[in-house]
MARBA-3410 file (N, C-alpha, C, O; in Angstrom, 1 decimal):
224
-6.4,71.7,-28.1,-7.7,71.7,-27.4,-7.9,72.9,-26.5,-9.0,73.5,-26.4 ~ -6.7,73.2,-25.7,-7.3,74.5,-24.6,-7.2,75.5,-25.6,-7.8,76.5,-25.1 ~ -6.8,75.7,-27.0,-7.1,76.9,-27.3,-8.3,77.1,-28.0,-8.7,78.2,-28.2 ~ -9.1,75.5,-28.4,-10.4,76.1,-29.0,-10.9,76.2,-27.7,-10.8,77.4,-27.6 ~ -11.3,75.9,-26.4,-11.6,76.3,-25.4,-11.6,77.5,-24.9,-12.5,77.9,-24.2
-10.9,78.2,-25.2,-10.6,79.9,-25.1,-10.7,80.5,-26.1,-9.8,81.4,-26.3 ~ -11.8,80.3,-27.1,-12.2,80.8,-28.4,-13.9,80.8,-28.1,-14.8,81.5,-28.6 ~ -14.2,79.8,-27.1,-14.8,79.4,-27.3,-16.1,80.6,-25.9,-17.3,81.0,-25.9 ~ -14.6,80.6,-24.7,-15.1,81.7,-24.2,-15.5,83.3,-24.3,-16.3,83.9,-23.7 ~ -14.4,83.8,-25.4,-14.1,84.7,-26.2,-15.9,84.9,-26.5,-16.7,85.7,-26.0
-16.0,83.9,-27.5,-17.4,84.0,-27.8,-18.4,84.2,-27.6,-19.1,85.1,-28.1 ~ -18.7,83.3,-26.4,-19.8,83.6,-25.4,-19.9,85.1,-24.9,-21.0,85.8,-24.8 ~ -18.2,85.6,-24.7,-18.5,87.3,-23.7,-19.0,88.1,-24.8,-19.7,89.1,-24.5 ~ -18.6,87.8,-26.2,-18.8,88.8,-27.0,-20.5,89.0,-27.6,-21.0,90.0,-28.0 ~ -21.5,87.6,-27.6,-22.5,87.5,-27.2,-23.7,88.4,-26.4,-24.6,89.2,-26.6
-22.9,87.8,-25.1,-23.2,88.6,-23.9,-23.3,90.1,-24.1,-24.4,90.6,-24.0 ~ -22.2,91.1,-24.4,-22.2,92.0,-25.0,-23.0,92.6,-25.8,-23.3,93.8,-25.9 ~ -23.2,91.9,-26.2,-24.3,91.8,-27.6,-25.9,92.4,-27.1,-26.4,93.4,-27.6 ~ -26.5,91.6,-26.1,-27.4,91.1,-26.0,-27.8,92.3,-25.0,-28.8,92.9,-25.0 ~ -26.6,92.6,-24.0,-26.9,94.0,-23.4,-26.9,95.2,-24.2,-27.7,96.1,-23.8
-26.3,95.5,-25.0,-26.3,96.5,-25.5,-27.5,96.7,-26.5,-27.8,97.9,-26.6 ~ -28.4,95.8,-27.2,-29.4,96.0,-27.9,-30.5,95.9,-26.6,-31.7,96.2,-26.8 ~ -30.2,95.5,-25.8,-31.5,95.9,-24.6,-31.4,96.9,-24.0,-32.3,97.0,-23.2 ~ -30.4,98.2,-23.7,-30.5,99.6,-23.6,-30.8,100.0,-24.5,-31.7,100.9,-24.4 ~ -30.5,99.7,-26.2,-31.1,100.5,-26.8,-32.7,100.6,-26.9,-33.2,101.7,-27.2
-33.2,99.8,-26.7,-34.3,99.2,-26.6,-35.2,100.4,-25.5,-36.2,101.1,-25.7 ~ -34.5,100.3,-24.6,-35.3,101.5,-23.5,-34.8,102.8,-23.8,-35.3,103.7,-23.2 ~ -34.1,103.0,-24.4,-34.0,104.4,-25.0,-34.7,105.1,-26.2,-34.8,106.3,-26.4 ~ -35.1,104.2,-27.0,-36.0,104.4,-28.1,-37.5,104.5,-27.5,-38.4,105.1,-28.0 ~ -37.5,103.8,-26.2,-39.1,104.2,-26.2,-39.6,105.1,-25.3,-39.1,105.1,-24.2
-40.4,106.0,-25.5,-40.3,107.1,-25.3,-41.6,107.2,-24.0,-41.9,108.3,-23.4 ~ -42.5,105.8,-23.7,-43.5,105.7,-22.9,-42.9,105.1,-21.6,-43.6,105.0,-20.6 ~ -41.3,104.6,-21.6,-40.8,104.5,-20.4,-40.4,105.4,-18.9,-39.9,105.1,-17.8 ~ -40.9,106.9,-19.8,-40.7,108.5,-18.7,-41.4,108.1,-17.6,-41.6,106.9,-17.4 ~ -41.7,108.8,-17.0,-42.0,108.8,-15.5,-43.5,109.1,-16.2,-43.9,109.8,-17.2
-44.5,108.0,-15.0,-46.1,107.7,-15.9,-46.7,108.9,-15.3,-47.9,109.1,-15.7 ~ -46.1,109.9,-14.0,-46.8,110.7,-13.8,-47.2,111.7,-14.7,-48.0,112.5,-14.4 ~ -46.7,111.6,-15.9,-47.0,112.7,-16.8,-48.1,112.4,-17.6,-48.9,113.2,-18.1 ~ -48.2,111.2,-17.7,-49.7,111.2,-18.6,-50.9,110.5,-17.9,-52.0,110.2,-18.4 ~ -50.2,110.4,-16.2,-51.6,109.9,-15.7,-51.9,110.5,-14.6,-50.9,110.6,-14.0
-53.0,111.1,-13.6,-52.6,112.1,-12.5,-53.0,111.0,-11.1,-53.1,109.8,-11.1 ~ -53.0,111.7,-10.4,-53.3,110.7,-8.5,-54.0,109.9,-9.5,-53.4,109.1,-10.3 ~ -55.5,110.2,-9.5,-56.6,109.5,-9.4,-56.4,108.4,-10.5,-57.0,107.3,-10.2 ~ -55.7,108.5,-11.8,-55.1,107.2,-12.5,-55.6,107.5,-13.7,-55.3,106.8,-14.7 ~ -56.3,108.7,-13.8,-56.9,109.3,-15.2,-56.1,110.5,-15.8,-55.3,111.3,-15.3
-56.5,110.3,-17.0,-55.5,111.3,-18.1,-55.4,113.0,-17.4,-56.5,113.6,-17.4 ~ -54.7,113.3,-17.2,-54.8,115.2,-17.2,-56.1,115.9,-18.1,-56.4,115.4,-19.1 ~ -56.6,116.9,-17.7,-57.7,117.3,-18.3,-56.4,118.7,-19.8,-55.2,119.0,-19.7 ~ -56.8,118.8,-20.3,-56.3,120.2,-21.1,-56.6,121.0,-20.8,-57.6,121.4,-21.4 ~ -55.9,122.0,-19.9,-56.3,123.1,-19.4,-56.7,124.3,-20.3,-57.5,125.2,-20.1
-56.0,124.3,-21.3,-56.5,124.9,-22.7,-57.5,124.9,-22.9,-57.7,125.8,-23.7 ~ -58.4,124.2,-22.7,-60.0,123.7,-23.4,-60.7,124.4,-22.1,-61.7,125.0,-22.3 ~ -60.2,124.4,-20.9,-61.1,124.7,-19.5,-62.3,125.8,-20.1,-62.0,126.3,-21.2 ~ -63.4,126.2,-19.5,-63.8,127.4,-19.5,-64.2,127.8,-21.0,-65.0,128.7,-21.2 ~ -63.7,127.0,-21.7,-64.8,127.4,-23.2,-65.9,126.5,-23.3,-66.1,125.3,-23.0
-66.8,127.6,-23.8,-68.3,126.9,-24.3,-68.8,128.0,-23.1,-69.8,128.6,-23.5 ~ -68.3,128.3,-21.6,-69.2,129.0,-21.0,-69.9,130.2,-21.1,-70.9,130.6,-20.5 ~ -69.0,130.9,-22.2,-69.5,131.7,-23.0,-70.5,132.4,-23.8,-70.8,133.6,-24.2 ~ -71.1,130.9,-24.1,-72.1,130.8,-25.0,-73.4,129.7,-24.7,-74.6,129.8,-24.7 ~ -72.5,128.9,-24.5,-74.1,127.6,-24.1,-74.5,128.2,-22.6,-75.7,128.4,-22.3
-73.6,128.4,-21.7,-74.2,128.4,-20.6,-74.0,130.3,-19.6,-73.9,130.7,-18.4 ~ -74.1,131.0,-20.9,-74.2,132.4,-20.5,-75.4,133.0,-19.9,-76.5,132.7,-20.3 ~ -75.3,133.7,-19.0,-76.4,134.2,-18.4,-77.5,134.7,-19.2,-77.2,135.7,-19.9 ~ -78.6,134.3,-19.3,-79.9,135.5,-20.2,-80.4,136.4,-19.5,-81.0,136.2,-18.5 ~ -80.2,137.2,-19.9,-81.5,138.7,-19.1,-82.4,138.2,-18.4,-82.9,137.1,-18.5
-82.5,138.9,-17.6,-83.7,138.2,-16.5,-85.0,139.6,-17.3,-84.8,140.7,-17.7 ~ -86.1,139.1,-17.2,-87.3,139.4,-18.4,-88.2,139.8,-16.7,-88.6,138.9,-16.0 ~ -88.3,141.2,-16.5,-89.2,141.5,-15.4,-90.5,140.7,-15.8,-91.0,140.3,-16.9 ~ -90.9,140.7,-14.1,-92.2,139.5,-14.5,-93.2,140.9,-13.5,-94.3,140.5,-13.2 ~ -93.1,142.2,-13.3,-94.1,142.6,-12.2,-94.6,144.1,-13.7,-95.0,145.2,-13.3
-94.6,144.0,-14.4,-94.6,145.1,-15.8,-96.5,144.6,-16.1,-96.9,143.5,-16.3 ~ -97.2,145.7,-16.0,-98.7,145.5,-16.0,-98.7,145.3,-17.3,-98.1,146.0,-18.1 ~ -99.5,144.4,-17.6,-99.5,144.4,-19.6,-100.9,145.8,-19.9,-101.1,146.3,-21.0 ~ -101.7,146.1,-18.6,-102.5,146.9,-19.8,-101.8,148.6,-19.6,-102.4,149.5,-20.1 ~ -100.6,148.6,-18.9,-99.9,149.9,-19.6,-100.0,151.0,-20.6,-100.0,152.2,-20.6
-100.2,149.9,-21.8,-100.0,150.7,-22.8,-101.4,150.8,-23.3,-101.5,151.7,-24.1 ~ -102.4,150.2,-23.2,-104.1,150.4,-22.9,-104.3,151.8,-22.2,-104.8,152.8,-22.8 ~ -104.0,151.7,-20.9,-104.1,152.9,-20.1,-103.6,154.3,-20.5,-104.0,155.4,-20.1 ~ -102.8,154.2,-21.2,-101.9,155.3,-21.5,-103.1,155.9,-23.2,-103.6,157.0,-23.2 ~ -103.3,155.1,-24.1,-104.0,155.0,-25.0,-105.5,155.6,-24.5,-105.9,156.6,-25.0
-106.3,155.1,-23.8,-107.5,155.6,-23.3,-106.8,157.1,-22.6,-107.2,158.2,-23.0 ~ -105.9,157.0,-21.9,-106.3,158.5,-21.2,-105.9,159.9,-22.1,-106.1,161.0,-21.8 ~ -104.9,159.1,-23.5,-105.0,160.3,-24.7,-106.4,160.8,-25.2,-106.6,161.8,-25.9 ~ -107.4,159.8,-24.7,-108.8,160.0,-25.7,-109.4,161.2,-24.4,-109.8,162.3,-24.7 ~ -109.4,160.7,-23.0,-109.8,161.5,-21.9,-108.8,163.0,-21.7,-109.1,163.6,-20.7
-108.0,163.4,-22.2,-107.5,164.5,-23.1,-108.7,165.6,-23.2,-108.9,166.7,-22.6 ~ -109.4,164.9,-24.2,-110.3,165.8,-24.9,-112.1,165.7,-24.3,-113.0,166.0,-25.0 ~ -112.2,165.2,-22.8,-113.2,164.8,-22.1,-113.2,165.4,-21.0,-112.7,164.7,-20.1 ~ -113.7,166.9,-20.6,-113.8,167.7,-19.5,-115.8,167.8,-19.6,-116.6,167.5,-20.5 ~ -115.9,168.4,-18.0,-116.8,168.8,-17.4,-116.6,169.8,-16.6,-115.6,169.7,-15.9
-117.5,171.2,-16.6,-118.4,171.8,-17.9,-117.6,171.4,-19.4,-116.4,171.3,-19.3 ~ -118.2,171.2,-21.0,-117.3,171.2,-21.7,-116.2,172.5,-22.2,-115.2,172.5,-22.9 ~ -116.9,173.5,-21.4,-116.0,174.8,-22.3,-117.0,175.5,-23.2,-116.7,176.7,-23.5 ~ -118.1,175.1,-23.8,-118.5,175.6,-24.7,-119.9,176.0,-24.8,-120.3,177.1,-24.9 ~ -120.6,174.8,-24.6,-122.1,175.0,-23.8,-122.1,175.9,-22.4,-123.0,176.8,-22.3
-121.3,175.7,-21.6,-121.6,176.1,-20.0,-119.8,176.1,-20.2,-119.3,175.0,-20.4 ~ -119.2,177.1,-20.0,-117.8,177.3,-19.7,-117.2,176.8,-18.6,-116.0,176.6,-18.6 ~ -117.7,176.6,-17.6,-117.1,176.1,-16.1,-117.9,176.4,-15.3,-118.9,177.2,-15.4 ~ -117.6,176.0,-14.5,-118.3,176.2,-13.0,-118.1,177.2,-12.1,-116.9,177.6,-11.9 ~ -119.0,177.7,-11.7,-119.6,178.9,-11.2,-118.1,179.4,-10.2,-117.4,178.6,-9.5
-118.0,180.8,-10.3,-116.8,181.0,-9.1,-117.4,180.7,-7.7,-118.4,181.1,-7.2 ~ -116.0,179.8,-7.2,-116.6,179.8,-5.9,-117.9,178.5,-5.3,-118.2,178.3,-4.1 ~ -118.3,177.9,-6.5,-119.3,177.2,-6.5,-118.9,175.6,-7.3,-118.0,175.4,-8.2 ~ -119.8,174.7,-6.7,-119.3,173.4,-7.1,-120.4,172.8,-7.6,-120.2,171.9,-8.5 ~ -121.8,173.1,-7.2,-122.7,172.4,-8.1,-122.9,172.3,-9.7,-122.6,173.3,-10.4
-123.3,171.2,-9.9,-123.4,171.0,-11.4,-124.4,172.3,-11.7,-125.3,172.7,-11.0 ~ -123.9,173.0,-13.1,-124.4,174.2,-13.3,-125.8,174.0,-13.8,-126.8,174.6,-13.4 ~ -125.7,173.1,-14.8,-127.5,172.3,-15.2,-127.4,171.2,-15.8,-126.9,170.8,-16.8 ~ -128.3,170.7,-14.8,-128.9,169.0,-15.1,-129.0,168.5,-16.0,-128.6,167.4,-16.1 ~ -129.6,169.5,-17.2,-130.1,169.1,-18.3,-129.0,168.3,-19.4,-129.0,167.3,-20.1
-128.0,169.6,-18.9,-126.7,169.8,-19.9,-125.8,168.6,-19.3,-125.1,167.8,-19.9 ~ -126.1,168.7,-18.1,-125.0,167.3,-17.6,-125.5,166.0,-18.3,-124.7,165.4,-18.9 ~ -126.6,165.6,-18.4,-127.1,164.6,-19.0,-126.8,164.3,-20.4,-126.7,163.1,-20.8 ~ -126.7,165.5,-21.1,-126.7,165.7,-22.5,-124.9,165.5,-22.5,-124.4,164.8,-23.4 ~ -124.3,165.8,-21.8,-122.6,165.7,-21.9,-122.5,164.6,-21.5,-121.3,164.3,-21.6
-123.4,163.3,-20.8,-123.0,162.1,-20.4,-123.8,161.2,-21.7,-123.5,160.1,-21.8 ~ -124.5,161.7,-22.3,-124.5,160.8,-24.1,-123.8,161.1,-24.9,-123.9,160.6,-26.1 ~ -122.6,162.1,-24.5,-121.8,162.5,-25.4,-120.8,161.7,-25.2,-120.4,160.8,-26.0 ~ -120.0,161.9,-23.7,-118.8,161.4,-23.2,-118.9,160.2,-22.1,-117.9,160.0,-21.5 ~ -119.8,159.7,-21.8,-120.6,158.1,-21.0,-119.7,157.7,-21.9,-118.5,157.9,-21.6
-119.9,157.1,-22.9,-119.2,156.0,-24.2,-117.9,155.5,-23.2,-117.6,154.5,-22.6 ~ -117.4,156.7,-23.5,-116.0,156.6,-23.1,-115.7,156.3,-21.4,-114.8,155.5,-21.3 ~ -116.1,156.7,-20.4,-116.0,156.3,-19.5,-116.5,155.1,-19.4,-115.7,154.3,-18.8 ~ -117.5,154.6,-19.7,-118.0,153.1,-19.5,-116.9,152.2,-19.9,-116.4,151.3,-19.2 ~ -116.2,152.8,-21.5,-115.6,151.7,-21.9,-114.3,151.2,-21.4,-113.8,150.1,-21.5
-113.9,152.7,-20.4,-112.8,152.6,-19.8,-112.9,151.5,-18.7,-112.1,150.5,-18.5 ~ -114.0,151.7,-17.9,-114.2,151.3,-16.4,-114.6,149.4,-17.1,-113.9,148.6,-16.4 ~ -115.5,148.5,-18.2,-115.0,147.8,-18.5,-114.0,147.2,-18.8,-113.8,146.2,-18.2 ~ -113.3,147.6,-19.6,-112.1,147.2,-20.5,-111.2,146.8,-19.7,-110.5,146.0,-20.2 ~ -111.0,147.2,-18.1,-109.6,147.1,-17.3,-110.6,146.4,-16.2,-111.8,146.5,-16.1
-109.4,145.7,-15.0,-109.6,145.1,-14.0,-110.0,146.4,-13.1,-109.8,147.6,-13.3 ~ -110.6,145.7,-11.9,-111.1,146.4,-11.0,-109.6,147.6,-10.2,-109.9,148.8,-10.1 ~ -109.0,147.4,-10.0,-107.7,147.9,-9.7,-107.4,148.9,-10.6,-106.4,149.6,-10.4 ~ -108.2,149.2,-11.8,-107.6,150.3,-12.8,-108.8,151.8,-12.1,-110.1,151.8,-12.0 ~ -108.5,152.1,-12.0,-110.3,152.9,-11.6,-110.1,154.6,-12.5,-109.2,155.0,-13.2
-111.4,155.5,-12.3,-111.4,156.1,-13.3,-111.1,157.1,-12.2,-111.7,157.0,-11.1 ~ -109.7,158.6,-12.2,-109.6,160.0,-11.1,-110.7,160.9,-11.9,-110.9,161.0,-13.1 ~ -111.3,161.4,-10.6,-112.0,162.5,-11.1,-111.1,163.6,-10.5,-110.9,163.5,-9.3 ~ -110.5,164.9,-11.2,-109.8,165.9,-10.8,-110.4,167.1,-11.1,-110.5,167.6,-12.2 ~ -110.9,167.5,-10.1,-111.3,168.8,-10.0,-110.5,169.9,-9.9,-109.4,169.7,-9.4
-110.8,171.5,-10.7,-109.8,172.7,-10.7,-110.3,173.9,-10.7,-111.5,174.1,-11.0 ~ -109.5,174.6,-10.4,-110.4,175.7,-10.0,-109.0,177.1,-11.0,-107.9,176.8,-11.4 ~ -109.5,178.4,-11.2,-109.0,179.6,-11.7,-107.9,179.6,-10.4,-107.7,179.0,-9.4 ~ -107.1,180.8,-11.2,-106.2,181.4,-10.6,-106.4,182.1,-9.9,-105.3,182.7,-9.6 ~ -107.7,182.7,-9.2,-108.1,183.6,-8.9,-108.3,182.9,-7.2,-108.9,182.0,-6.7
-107.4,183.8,-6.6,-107.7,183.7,-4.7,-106.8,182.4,-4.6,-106.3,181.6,-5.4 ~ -106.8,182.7,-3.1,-105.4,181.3,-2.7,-106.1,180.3,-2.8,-107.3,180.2,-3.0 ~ -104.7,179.0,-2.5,-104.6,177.9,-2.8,-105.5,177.1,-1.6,-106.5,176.5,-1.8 ~ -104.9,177.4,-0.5,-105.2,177.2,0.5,-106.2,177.8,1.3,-106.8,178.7,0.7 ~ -106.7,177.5,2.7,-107.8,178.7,3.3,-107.5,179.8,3.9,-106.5,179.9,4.7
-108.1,180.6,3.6,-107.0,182.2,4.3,-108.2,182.7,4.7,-109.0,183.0,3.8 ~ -108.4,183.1,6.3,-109.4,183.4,7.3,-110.9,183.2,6.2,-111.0,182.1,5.8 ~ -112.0,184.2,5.9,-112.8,183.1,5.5,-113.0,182.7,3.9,-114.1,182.3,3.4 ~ -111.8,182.9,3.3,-111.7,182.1,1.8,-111.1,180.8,1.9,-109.9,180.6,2.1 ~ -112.1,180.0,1.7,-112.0,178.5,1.5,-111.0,177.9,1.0,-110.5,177.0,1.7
-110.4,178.4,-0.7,-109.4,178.6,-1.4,-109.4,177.4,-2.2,-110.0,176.3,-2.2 ~ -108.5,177.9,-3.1,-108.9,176.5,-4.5,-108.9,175.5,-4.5,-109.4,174.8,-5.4 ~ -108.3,175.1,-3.6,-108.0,173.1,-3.2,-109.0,172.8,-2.9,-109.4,171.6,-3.3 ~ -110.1,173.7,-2.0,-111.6,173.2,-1.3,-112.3,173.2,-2.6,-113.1,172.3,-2.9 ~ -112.1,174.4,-3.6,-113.6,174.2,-4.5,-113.3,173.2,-5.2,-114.0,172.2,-5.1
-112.1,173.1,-6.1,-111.7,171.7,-6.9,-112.1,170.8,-6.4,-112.6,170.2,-7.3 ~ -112.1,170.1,-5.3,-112.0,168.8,-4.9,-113.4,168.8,-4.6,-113.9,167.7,-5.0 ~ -114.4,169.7,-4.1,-115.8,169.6,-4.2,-116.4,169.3,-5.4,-117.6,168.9,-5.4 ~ -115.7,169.5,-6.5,-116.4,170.0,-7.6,-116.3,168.6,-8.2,-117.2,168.3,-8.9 ~ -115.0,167.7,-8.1,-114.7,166.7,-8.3,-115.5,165.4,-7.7,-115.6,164.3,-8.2
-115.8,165.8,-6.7,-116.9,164.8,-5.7,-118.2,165.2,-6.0,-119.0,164.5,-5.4 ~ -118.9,166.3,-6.9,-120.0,166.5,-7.0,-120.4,165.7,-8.8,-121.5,165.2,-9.0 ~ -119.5,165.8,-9.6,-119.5,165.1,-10.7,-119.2,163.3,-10.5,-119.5,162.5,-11.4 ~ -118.6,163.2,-9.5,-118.6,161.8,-9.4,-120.0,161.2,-8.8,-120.6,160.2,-9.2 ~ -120.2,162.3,-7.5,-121.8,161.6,-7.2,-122.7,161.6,-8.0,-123.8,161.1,-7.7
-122.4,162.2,-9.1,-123.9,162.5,-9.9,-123.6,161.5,-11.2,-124.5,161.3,-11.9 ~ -122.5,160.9,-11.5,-122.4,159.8,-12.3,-122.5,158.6,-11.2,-121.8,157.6,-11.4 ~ -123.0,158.7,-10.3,-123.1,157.0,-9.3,-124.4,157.2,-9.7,-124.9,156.2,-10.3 ~ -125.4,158.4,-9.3,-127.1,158.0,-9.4,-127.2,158.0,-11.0,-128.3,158.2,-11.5 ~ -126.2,157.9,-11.8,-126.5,157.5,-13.1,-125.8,156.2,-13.2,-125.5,156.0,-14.4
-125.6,155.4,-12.5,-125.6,153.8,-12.9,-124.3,153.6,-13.0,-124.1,152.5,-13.5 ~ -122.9,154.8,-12.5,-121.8,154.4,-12.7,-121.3,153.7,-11.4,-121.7,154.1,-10.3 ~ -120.3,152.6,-11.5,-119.8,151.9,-10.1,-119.1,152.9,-9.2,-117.9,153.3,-9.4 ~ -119.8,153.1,-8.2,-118.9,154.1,-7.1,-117.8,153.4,-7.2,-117.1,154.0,-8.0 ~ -117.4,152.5,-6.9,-115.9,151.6,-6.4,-114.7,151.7,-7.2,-113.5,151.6,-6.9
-115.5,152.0,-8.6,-114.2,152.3,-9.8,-114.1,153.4,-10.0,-113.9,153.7,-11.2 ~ -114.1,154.6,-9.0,-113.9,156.2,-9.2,-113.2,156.5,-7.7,-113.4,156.0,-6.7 ~ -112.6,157.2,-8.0,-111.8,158.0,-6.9,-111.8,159.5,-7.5,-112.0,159.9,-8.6 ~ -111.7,160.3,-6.2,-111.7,162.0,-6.8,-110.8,162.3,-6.2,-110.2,161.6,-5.4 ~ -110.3,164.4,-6.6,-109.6,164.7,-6.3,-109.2,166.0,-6.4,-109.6,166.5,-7.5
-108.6,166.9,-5.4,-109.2,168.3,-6.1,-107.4,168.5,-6.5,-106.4,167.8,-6.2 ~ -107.6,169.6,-7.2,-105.6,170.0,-8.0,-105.8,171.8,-7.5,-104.8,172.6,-7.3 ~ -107.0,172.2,-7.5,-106.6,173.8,-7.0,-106.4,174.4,-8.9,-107.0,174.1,-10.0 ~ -105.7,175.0,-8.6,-105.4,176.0,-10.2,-104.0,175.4,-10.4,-103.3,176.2,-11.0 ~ -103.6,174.8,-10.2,-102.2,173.8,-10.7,-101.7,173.4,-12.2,-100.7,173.0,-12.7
-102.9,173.7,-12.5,-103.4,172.9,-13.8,-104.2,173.4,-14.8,-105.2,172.8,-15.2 ~ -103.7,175.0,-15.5,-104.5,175.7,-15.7,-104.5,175.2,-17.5,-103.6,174.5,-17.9 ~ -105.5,175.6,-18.3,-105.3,175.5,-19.4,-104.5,176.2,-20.3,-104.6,177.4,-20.2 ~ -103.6,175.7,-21.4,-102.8,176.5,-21.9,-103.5,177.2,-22.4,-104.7,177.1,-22.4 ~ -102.7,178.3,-23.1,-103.4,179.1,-23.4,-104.4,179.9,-23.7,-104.7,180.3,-24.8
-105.2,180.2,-22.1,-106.4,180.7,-21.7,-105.5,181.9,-20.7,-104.3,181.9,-20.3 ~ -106.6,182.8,-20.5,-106.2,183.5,-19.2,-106.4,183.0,-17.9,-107.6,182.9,-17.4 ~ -105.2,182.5,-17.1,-105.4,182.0,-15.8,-106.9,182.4,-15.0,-107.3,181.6,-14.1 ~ -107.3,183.0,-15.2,-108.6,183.4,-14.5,-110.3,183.2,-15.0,-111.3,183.7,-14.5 ~ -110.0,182.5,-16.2,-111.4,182.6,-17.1,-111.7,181.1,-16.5,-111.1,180.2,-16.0
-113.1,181.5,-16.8,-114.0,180.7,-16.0,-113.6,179.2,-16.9,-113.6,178.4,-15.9 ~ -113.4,178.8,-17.4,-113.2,176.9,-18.4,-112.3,176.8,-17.4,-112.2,175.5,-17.4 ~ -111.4,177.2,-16.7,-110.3,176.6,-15.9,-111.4,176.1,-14.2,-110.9,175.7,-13.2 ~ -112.1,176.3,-14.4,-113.2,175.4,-13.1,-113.9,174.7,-13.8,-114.9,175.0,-14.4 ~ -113.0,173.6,-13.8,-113.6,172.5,-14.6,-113.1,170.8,-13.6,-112.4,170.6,-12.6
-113.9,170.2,-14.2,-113.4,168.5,-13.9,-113.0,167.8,-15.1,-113.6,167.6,-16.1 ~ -111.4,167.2,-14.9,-111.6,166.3,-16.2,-111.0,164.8,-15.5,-111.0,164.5,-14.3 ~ -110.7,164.0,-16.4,-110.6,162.7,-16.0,-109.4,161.9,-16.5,-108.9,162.5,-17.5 ~ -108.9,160.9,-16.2,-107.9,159.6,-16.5,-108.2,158.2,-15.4,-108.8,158.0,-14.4 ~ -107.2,157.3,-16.4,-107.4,156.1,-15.4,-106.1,156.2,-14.6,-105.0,156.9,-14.7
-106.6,155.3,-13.6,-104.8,155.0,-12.8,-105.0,153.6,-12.4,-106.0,152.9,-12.4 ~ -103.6,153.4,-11.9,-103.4,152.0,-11.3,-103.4,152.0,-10.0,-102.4,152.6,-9.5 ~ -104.0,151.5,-9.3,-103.8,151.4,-7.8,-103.2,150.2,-7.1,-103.3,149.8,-6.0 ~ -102.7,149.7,-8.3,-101.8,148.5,-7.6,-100.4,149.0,-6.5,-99.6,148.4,-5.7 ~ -100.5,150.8,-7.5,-99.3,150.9,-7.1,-97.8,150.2,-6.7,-97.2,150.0,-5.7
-97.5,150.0,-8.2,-96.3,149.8,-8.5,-95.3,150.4,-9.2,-96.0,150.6,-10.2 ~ -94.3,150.8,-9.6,-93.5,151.7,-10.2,-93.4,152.1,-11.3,-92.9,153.1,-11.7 ~ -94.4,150.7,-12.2,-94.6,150.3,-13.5,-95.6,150.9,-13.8,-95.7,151.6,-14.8 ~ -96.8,150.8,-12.7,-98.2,151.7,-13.1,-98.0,152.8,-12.6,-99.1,153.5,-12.6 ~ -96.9,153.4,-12.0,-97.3,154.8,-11.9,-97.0,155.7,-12.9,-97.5,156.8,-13.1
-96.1,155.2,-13.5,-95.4,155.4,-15.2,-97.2,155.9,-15.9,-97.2,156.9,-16.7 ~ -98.2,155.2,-15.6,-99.4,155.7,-16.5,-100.1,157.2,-16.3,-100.7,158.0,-17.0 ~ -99.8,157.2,-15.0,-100.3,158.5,-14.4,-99.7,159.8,-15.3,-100.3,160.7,-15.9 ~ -98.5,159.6,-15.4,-97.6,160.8,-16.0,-97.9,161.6,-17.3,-97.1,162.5,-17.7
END
């Protein structure tokens, strides 16, 4: 009897044995028993993939050009009209070559009238076509002949030009044109015609363009 008794305990330890050793293996096979800080962070949520960070910003959420918003849209109007005012002087050159040396009145009435059914069209359509802010320069010019400036009692070319400029503008106001949409201006002999002789009379002339008086950096681009 005591020796099945001691068969009996034999048994039991070898059990025991048993039962521990298949429950280490047990936590060694599983591989979610590591330390949980690895798959879960403070806050109790998964780690972000830092690999993934920062894409897409590339593309969905890339900067777009910023599209100037101060760009006058009739720019390229203004520029187009003042190629046609090119070929739009007073005297024309041909009838009456220029204005008298030294002198600023219109040379004759007749002829002014007759050059304003020629070339009116065009200035009216200008002074419609654009907002009040676009207005029409009158530039007066004078020969190369005598200074720029006044030199004891020569007046000099800046004075006749700029007279001559204000005398073609007054005389298209008592013809029904808007003072308000004209400004003048004299240039002197700055501005002679190509290929003429600096001193021939067609270079005392007035001719014309629009400008912008909003003055902004965009409309002064039209002047040029």
């Amino acid at each position: 009897m005591r020796s099945i008794s001691n068969f009996r305990i034999i048994l039991m330890g070898i059990i025991i044995l048993s039962l521990a050793f298949c429950s280490n293996d047990k936590k060694d096979s599983n591989p979610n028993t590591n330390d949980s800080s690895q798959s879960t962070n403070d806050s109790g949520n998964a780690p972000k993939d830092r690999s993934l960070e920062g894409e897409g910003d590339s593309s969905s959420e890339a900067k777009k050009p910023e599209i100037p918003t101060n760009i006058d849209p009739n720019i390229a109007l203004i520029r187009e009209m003042n190629e046609k005012f090119k070929n739009v002087r007073y005297p024309d050159g041909n009838t009456i070559e220029g204005f008298e040396y030294k002198k600023w009145e219109i040379p004759n009435r007749q002829d002014f009238v007759k050059w304003i059914k020629a070339s009116g069209n065009i200035i009216k359509e200008s002074l419609d076509k654009f907002p009040e802010s676009i207005k029409l320069e009158i530039s007066g010019h004078a020969d190369t002949s005598g200074p720029e400036e006044k030199e004891g009692n020569k007046l000099g070319n800046l004075y006749y030009s700029k007279k001559r400029a204000e005398t073609v503008k007054s005389s298209l106001v008592k013809l029904g044109f808007p003072e308000k949409r004209m400004s003048f201006k004299g240039l002197g002999s700055s501005d002679p015609i190509p290929g003429i002789d600096g001193t021939s009379a067609k270079n005392r002339r007035v001719t014309f363009k629009l400008v912008n008086e909003s003055a902004t950096s965009e409309s002064d681009e039209t002047d040029k």
